[in-house]
C-alpha positions as CSV (number, residue, x, y, z in Angstrom):
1,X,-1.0,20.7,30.6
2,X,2.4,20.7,29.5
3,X,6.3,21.6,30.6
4,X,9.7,21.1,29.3
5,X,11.8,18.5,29.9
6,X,13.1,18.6,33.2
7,X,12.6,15.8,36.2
8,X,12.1,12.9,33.8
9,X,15.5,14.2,31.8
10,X,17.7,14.3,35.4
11,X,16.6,10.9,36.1
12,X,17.2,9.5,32.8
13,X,20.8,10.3,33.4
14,X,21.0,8.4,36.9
15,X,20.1,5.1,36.1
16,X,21.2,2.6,38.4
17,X,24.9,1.1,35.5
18,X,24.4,-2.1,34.1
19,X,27.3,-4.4,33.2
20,X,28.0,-4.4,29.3
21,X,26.7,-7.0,27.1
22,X,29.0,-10.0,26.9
23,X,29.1,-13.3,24.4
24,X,27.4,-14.8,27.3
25,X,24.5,-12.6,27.7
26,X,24.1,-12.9,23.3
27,X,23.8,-16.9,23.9
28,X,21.8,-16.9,26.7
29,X,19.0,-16.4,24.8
30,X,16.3,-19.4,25.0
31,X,14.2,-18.5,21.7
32,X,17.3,-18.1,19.5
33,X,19.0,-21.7,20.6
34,X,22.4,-20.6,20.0
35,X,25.0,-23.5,21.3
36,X,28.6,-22.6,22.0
37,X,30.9,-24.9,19.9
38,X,34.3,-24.0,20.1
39,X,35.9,-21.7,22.6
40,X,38.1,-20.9,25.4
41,X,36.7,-21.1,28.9
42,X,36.1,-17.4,29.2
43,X,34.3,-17.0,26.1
44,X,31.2,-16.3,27.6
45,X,33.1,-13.3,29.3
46,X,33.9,-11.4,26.0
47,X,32.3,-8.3,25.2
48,X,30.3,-7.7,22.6
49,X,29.6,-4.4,21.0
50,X,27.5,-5.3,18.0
51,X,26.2,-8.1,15.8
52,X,26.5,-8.1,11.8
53,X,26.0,-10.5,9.3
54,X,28.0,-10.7,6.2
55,X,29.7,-12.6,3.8
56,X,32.7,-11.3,2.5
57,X,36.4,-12.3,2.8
58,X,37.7,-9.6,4.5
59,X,35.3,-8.9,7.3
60,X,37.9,-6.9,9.6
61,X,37.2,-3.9,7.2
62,X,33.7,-3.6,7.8
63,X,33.6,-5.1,11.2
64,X,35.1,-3.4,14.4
65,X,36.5,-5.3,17.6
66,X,34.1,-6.6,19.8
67,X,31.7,-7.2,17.6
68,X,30.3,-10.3,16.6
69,X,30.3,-11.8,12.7
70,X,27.4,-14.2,11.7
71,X,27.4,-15.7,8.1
72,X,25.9,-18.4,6.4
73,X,28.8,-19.8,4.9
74,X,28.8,-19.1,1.5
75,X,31.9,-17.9,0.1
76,X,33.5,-20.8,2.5
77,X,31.9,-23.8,1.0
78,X,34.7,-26.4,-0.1
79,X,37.2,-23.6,0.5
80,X,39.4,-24.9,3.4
81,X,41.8,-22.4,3.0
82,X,39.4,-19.5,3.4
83,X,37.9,-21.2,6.4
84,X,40.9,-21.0,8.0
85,X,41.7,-17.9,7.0
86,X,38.6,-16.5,8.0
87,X,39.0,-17.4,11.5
88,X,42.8,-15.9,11.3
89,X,41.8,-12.7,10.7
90,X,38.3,-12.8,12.6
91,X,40.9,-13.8,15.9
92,X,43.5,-10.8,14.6
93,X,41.2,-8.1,14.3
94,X,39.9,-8.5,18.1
95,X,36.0,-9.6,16.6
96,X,34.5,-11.4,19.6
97,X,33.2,-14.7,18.0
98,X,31.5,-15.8,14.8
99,X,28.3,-17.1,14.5
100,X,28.1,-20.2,11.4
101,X,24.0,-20.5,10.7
102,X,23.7,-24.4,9.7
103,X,21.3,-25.7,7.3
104,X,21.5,-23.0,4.8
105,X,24.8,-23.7,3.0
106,X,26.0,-26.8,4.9
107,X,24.4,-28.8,7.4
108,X,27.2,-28.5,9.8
109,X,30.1,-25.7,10.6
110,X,33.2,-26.9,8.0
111,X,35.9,-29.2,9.6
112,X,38.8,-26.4,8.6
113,X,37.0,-23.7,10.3
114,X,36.1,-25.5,13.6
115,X,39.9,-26.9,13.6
116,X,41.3,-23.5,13.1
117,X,39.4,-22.0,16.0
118,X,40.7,-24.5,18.5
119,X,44.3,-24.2,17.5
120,X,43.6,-20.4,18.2
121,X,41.3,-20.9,21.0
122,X,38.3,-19.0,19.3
123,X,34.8,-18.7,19.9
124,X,32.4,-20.4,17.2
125,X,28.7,-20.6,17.4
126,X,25.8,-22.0,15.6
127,X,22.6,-20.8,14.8
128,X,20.0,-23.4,13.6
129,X,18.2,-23.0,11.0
130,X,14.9,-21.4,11.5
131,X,16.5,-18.3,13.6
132,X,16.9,-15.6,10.8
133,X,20.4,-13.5,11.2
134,X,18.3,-10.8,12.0
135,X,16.9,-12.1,15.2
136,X,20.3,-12.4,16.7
137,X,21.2,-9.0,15.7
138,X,17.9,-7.8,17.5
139,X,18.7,-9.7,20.2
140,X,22.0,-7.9,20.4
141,X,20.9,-4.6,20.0
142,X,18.2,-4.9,22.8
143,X,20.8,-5.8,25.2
144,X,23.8,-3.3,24.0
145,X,20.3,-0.1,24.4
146,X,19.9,-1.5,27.7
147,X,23.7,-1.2,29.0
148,X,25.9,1.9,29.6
149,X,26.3,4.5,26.5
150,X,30.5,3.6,26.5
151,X,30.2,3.6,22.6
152,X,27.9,6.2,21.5
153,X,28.5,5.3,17.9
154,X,27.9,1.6,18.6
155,X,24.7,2.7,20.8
156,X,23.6,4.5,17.5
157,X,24.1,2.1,15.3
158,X,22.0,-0.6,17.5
159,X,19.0,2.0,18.2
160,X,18.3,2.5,14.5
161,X,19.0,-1.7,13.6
162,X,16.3,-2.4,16.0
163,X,14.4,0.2,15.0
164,X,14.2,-0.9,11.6
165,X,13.7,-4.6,12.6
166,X,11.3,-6.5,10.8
167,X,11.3,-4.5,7.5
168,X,11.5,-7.7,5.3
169,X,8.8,-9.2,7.1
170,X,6.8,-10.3,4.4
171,X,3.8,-11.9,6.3
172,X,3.6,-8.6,7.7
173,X,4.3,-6.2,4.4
174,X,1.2,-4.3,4.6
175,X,2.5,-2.2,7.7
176,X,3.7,1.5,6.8
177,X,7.4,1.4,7.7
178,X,6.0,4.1,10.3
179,X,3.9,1.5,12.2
180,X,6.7,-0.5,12.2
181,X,9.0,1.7,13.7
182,X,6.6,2.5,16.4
183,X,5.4,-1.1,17.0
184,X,9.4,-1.9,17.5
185,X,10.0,1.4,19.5
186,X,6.8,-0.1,21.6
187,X,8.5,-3.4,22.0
188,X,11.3,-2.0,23.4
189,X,10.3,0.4,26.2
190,X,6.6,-1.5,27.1
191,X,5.2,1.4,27.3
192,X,2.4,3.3,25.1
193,X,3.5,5.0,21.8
194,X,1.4,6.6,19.3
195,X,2.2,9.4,16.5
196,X,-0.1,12.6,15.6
197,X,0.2,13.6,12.3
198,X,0.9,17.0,11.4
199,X,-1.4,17.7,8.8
200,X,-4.5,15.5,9.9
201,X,-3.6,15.8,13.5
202,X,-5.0,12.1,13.8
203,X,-3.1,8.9,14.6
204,X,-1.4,7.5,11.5
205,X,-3.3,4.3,10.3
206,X,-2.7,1.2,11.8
207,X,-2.8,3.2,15.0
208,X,-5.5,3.8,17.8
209,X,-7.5,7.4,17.6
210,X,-5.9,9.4,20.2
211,X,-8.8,11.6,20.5
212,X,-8.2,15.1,22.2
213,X,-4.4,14.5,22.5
214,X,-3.8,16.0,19.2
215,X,-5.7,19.5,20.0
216,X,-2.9,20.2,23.3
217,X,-0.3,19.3,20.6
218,X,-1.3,22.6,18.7
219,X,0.2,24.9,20.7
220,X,4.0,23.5,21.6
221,X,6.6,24.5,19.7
222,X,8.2,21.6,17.1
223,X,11.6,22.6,17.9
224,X,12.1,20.5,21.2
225,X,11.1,18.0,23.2
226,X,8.2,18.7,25.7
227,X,7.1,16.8,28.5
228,X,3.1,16.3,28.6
229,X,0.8,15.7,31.5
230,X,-2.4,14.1,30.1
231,X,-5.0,12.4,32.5
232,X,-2.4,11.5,35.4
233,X,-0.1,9.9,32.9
234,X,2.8,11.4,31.9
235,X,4.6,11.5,28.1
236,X,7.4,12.9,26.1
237,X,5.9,14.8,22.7
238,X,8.8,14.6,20.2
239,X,9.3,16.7,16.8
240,X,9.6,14.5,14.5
241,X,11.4,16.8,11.5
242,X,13.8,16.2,8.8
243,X,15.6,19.6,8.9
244,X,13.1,22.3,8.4
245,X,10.5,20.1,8.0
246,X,7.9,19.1,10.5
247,X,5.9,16.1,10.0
248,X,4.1,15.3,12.9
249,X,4.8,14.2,17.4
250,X,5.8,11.2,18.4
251,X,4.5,10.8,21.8
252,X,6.2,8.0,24.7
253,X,4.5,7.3,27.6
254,X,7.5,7.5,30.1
255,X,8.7,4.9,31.5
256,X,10.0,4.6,35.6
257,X,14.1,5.4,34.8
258,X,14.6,2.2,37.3
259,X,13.0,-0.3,34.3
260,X,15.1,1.3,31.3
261,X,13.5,4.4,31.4
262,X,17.0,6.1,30.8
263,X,16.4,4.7,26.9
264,X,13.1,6.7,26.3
265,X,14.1,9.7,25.3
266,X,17.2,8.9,22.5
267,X,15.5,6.0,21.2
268,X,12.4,8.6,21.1
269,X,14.4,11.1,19.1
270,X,15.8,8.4,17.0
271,X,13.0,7.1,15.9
272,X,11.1,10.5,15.1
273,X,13.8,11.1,12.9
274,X,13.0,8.2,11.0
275,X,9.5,8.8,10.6
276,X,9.8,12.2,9.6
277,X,12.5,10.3,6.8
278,X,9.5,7.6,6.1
279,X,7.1,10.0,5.7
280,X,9.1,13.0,3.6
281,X,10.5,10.2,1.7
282,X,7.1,8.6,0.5
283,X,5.8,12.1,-0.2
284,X,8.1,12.9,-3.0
285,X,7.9,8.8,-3.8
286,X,3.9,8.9,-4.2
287,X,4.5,12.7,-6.1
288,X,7.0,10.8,-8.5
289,X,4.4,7.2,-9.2
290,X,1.7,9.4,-9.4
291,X,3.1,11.2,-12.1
292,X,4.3,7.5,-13.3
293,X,0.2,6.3,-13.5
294,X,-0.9,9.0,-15.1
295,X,1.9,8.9,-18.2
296,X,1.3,5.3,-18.2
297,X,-2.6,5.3,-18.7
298,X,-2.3,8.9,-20.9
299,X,-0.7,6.5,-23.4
300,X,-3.3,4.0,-24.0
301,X,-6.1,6.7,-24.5
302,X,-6.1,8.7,-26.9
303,X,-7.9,12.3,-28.1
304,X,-9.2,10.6,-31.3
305,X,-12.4,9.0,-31.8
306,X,-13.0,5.7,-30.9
307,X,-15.7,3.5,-28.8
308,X,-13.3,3.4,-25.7
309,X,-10.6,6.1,-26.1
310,X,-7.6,3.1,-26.4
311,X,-5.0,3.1,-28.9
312,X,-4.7,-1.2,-29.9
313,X,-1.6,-0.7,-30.8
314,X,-0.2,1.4,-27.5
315,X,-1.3,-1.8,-25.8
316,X,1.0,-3.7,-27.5
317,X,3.8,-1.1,-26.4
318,X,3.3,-0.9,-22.6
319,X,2.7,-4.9,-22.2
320,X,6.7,-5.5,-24.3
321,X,8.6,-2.1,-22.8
322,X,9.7,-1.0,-19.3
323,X,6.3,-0.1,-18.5
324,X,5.7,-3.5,-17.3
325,X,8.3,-3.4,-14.6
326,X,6.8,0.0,-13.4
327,X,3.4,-1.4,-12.9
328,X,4.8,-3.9,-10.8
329,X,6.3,-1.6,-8.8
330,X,2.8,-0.4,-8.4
331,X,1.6,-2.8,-7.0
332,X,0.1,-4.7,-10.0
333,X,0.5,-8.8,-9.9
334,X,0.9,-10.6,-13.1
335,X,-2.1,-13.0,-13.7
336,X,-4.0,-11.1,-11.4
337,X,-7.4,-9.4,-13.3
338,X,-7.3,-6.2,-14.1
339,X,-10.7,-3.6,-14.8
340,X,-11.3,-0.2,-16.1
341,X,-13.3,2.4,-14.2
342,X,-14.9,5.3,-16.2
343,X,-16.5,8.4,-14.3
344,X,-18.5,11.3,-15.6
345,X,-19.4,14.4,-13.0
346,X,-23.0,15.5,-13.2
347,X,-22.4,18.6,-14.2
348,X,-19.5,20.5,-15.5
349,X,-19.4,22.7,-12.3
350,X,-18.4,19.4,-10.6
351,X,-15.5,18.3,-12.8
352,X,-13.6,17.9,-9.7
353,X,-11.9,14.5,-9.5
354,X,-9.8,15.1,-5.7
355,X,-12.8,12.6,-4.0
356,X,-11.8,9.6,-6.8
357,X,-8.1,10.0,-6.4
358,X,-8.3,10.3,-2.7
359,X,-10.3,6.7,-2.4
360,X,-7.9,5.4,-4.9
361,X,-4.6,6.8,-2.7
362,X,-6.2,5.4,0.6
363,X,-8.3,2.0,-1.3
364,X,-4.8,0.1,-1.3
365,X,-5.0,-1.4,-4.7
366,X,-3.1,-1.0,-7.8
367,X,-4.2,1.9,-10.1
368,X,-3.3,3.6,-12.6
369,X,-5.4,7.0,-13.2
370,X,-6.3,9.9,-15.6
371,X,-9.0,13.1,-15.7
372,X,-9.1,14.1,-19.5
373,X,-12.1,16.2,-20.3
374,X,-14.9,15.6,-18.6
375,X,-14.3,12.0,-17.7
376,X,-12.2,10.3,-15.1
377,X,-10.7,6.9,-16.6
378,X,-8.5,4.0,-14.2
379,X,-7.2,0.8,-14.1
380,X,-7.5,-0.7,-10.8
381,X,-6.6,-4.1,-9.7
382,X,-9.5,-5.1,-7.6
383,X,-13.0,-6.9,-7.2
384,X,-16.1,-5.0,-8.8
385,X,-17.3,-3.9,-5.4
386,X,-14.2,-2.6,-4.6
387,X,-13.8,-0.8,-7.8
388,X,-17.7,0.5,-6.9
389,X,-16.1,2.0,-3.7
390,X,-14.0,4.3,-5.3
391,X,-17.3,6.4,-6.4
392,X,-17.9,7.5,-2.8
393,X,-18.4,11.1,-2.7
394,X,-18.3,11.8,-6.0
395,X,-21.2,13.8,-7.8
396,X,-21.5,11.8,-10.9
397,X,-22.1,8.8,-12.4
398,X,-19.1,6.0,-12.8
399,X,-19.0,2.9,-15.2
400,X,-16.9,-0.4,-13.7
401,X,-15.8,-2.7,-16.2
402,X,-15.8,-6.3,-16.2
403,X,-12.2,-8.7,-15.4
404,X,-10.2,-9.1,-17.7
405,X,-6.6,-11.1,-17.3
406,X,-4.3,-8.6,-18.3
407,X,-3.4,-5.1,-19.5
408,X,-3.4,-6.0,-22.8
409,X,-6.3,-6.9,-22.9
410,X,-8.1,-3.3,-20.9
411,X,-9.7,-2.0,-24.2
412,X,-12.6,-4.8,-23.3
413,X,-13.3,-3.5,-20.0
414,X,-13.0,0.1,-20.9
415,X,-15.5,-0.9,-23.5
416,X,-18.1,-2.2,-20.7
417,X,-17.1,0.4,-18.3
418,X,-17.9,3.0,-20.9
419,X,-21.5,1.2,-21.6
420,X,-22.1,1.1,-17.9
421,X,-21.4,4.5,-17.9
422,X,-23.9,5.5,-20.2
423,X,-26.6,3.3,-18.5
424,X,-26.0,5.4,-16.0
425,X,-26.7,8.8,-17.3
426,X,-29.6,7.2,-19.1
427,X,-31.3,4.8,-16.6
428,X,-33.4,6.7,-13.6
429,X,-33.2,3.9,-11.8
430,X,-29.0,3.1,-11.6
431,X,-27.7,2.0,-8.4
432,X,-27.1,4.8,-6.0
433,X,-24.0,4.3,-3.6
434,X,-24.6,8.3,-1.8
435,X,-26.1,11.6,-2.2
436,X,-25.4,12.7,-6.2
437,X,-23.7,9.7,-7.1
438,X,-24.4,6.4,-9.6
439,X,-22.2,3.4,-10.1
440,X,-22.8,0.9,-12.6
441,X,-21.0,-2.7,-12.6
442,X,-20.7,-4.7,-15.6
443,X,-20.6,-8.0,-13.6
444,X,-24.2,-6.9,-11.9
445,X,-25.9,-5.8,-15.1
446,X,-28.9,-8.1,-16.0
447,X,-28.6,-10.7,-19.2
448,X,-30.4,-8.3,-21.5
449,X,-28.3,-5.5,-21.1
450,X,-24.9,-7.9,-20.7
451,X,-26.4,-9.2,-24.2
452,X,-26.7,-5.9,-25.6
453,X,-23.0,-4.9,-24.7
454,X,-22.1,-7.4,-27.3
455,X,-22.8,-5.0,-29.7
456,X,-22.7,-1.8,-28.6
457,X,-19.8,-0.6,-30.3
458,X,-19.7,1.4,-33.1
459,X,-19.9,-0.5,-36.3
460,X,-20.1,-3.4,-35.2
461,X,-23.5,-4.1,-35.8
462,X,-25.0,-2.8,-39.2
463,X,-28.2,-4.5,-38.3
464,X,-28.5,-2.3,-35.1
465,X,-28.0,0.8,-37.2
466,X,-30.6,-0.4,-39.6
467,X,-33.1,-0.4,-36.9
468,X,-32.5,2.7,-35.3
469,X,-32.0,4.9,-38.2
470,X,-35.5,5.5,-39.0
471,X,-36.7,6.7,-35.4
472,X,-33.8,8.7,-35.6
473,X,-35.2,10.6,-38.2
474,X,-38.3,11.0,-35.6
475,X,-37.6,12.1,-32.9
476,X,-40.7,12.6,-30.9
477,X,-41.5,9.0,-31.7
478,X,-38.1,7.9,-30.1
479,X,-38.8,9.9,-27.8
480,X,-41.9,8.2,-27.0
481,X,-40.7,5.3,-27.6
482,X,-38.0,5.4,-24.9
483,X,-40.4,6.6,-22.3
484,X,-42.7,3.7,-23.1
485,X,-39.8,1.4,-22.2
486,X,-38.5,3.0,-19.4
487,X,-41.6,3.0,-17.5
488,X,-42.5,-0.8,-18.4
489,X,-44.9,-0.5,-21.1
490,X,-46.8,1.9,-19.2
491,X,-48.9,3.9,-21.6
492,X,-50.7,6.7,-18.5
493,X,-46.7,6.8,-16.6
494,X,-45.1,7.6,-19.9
495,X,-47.6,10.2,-21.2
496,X,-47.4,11.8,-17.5
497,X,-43.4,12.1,-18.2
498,X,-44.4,13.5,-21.7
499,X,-46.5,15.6,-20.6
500,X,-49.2,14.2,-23.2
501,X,-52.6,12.9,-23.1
502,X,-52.0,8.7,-23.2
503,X,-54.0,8.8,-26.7
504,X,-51.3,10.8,-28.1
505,X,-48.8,8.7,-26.8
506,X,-50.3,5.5,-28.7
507,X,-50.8,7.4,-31.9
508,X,-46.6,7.9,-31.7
509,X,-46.6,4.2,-30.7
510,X,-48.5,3.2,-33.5
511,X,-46.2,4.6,-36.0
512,X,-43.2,2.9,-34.1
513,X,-45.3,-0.3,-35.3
514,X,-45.6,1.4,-38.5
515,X,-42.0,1.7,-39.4
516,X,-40.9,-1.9,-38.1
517,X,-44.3,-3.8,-39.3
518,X,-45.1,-5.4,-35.9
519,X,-47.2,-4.4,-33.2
520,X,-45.3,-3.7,-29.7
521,X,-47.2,-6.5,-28.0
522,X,-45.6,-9.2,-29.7
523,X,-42.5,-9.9,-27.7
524,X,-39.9,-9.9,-30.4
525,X,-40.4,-6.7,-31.4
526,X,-40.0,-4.9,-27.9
527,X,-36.7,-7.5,-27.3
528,X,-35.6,-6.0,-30.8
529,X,-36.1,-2.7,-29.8
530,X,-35.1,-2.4,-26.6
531,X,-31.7,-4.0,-27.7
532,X,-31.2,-1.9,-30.8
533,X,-31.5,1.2,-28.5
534,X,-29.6,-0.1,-25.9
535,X,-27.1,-1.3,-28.4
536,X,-27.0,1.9,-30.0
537,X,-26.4,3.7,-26.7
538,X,-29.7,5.8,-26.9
539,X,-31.7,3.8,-24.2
C-alpha cells in the first residue's frame, strides 16, 4: 500500500544537530593521508564549507570563505612570487586552508609558499600522490550532507558533487551515468536504492529486477513524493522529471532519521533530477548519433550497381574528413577490426528492421547502420559471433563478413557478407539461430566455399562465366544439376525434389557431361562445377 509523506518527513526535520564540518574533521580521514604542514594551533578548528580544486591565480573569485582550495601546483612552479601571492590572497579572502598534492608537479610543497603561510599563520596541507583531488572533495561533501543545512547553497552544491562522484572513473566507464548516481546515492544513505523506468517499468540495467514493485508504482501520481509500504519495509518513491517530463521513480529504502535519515529525502530528490537529466539527455543524444550512423554508412553505399553496394572512392572520403572523429565518438577504436553485416527479410511482408536495430542499440558495440530496400547493411565493431547475435528475432536471413582492419578497407567484408548472404537464401541447410531466421559467418564457412568467395564477384572471373553460360541457356539442366549437388550426388533425393522419375534426372545429368566433356564421377569436374555455381552465386 501506499501514503504521502508524512511521519518519515516530521522526523527528518528533528534530527538530533551535528557540529559543522571543520579542517579537522576533512584531515581526519585515514584513507586519504592528508598531513597538516603549516598552521596555527587552531587550525583543525576552522570551518569548512566546501572543497574545490583549481588552478588559477585568482582563486578568491571562484572560491567563497570557508572553503578549502586544493591544486596541484601548476601555475606556481618556479614562480615564487605567485606562491606567495597565492597564499596572500587565499588568507585575505577568509578560504580555510589549501591543500598542495605532491608528486604531480613537484615533489614537495614550494619553499615560498610554505614560508608565506607561516609568516601569516596559514593552514597548508598535502595530499600524496595517489589520493585523486576528487576523493578529498567526496570526502568533504559526505561530511558537509551529514551536518546542519546552515548553507543551503553550499548543501546543494555538495549533494550533486558527490552525486556525480566517480564520473571519470575509467576502470569503471561502462556504468550508465544513472547506475552511477544510484550506486553513489546508495553509498551515501546504506540503504537500498533502485529506479523503475517509466516506459519498461523494469529496473534500469546494471540494476536488480524489482519484480512486482513496479506494478504499485502505476497508480501514484508523478507529481510528488509518496511514501510506500512494501513487504514490512518502508520506501520513498520519487518522480524523477525534468519539467513536464516523467522518466521513471526513484525508490529509497528509508533510513532510521537517528543514522542520517534526515538526508534521504533531498539527496533523493536531487538525484532524480539528475537521472531524469541523464536519461532525457541521452534520448535526444542517441536521436542525434543515430541519425549520425545512418548518414555516415548512406555514404559509402550507393543505389548503383555494383557487387557490394560501396562507392571506392567514398571510402577514401570518410577515412581523410571529420567523419573519422564521429566514429570515434561512437564508440569505434582505431586498429580495432571492423565487419559488415548484410540482412535480407524472408519476405517483403517482413521488411521490418526494429528487431536488428534494437540488438544493435542494447549489443554495446560500435555500429553504424542502414535499411535501403529490402536489405539491412552495418558496420559493427565486434567478433563474428557477436555480429551473429544481432540476427535474433529477425525473420530473414543475414550475411556476417569477415575482419578486416579498418574502414577503408569495409568494401571486402561487405563483399563476404553479401556472399554469405546469398548462401543463405540458397543453402537449406544454413545455420539457424531461432524460429525464421539464418545467419551465415564468413569466418565459419568451409574451405570450398571460402575458395569460391575469391571469385565471386562480378567480372572477376571470365573463366567462371565461361562455365556457367551454357547451363544458363538450360535451365532445367541447371536446375538438375543444382539439386544433384545439393542433396550430395544423390540421384532418388534429387528426383524426389524434382518431382521426376531418377532416369530422367540422369538423362539431364548426362547432358551436363555433354556440354563440359567429362563425366560427373570424376572429381574435378563436380569441384569445377560446384565452384563455378557457387562462384557465380547460383548455387
Amino acid at each position: 500500500m501506499s501514503t504521502k509523506i508524512g511521519s518519515y518527513f516530521w522526523a527528518m526535520h528533528t534530527h538530533v544537530d551535528r557540529p559543522p564540518v571543520t579542517l579537522g574533521d576533512v584531515l581526519a580521514a585515514p584513507d586519504l593521508g592528508l598531513r597538516l604542514l603549516v598552521g596555527p594551533d587552531d587550525a583543525a578548528e576552522r570551518m569548512v564549507d566546501g572543497a574545490h580544486t583549481t588552478e588559477v591565480l585568482d582563486p578568491g573569485r571562484w572560491l567563497a570563505p570557508g572553503w578549502v582550495m586544493i591544486t596541484t601546483g601548476l601555475q606556481l612552479h618556479r614562480r615564487p612570487d605567485r606562491q606567495r601571492l597565492l597564499v596572500r590572497e587565499l588568507a585575505g579572502e577568509g578560504i580555510t586552508a589549501v591543500g598542495y598534492c605532491v608528486g604531480v608537479v613537484t615533489s614537495k610543497v614550494p619553499e615560498a609558499l610554505i614560508d608565506e603561510a607561516r609568516k601569516l599563520d596559514y593552514p597548508v596541507f598535502t595530499v600524496p600522490f595517489n589520493v585523486p583531488a576528487r576523493d578529498i572533495i567526496t570526502h568533504v561533501s559526505r561530511l558537509l550532507l551529514a551536518s546542519p543545512p546552515e548553507d543551503p547553497f553550499g548543501r546543494e552544491v555538495a549533494m550533486q558533487d558527490y552525486l556525480i562522484n566517480g564520473f571519470d572513473d575509467i576502470v569503471r566507464s561502462s556504468l550508465t551515468p544513472e547506475v552511477r548516481i544510484l550506486e553513489n546515492l546508495k553509498s551515501l544513505l546504506h540503504t537500498r536504492v533502485e529506479f523503475v523506468n517509466a516506459g519498461s517499468r523494469t529496473a534500469l540495467p546494471g540494476l536488480p529486477h524489482i519484480g512486482n514493485l513496479a506494478k504499485t508504482l502505476t497508480g501514484l501520481a508523478t507529481q510528488g513524493t509518496t511514501e510506500l509500504r512494501l513487504d514490512g519495509d518502508e520506501f520513498l518513491a520519487v518522480p524523477s522529471r525534468l519539467g513536464g517530463l516523467f522518466v521513471g521513480w526513484l525508490l529509497v529504502q528509508l533510513p532510521d532519521p537517528r543514522e542520517g535519515g534526515h538526508q534521504a529525502l533531498s539527496m533523493a530528490q536531487a538525484a532524480a533530477r539528475m537521472i531524469a537529466l541523464c536519461v532525457v539527455s541521452r534520448q535526444h543524444s542517441t536521436e542525434n548519433q543515430d541519425a549520425l550512423r545512418q548518414e555516415i554508412l548512406a555514404g559509402l553505399l550507393t543505389l548503383g550497381p555494383g557487387s557490394n553496394g560501396i562507392r571506392t572512392e567514398n571510402l577514401a572520403v570518410v577515412s581523410q574528413t571529420r567523419a573519422l572523429p564521429l566514429l570515434h565518438t561512437m564508440g569505434f577504436q582505431p586498429g580495432e577490426p571492423v565487419r559488415a553485416v548484410v540482412a535480407q527479410p524472408s519476405s517483403p511482408c517482413s521488411r521490418s528492421y526494429g528487431h536488428l536495430h534494437a540488438n544493435l542499440q542494447v549489443s554495446g558495440v560500435p555500429y553504424l547502420h542502414l535499411a535501403r530496400d529490402e536489405e539491412f547493411f552495418a558496420v559493427v565493431q565486434a567478433d563474428s559471433d557477436t555480429a551473429a547475435a544481432l540476427a535474433d528475432g529477425f525473420d530473414g536471413v543475414m550475411g556476417v563478413g569477415g575482419p578486416v582492419s579498418s574502414i577503408a578497407d569495409i568494401d571486402q567484408s561487405f563483399d563476404q557478407a553479401k556472399f554469405c548472404l546469398g548462401r543463405g537464401t540458397r543453402e537449406a541447410g544454413a545455420p539457424v539461430t531461432g524460429p525464421g531466421t539464418q545467419v551465415v559467418q564468413f569466418d565459419t564457412l568451409p574451405l570450398s566455399d571460402w575458395l569460391c568467395e575469391q571469385v565471386s564477384v562480378p567480372g572477376k572471373s571470365a573463366k567462371v562465366e565461361a562455365l556457367v553460360e551454357p547451363l544458363r541457356r538450360q535451365p532445367l539442366v541447371l536446375r538438375a544439376l543444382i539439386e544433384y549437388l545439393r542433396h550430395d550426388q544423390d540421384i532418388p533425393a534429387a528426383a524426389r525434389a524434382l518431382h521426376l522419375h531418377p532416369n530422367s534426372l540422369r538423362y539431364r545429368l548426362n547432358k551436363v557431361e555433354a556440354i563440359f566433356g567429362a563425366p560427373l564421377r570424376r572429381p574435378s569436374t563436380i569441384a569445377s562445377l560446384f565452384a563455378a555455381l557457387t562462384a557465380a552465386r547460383i548455387w
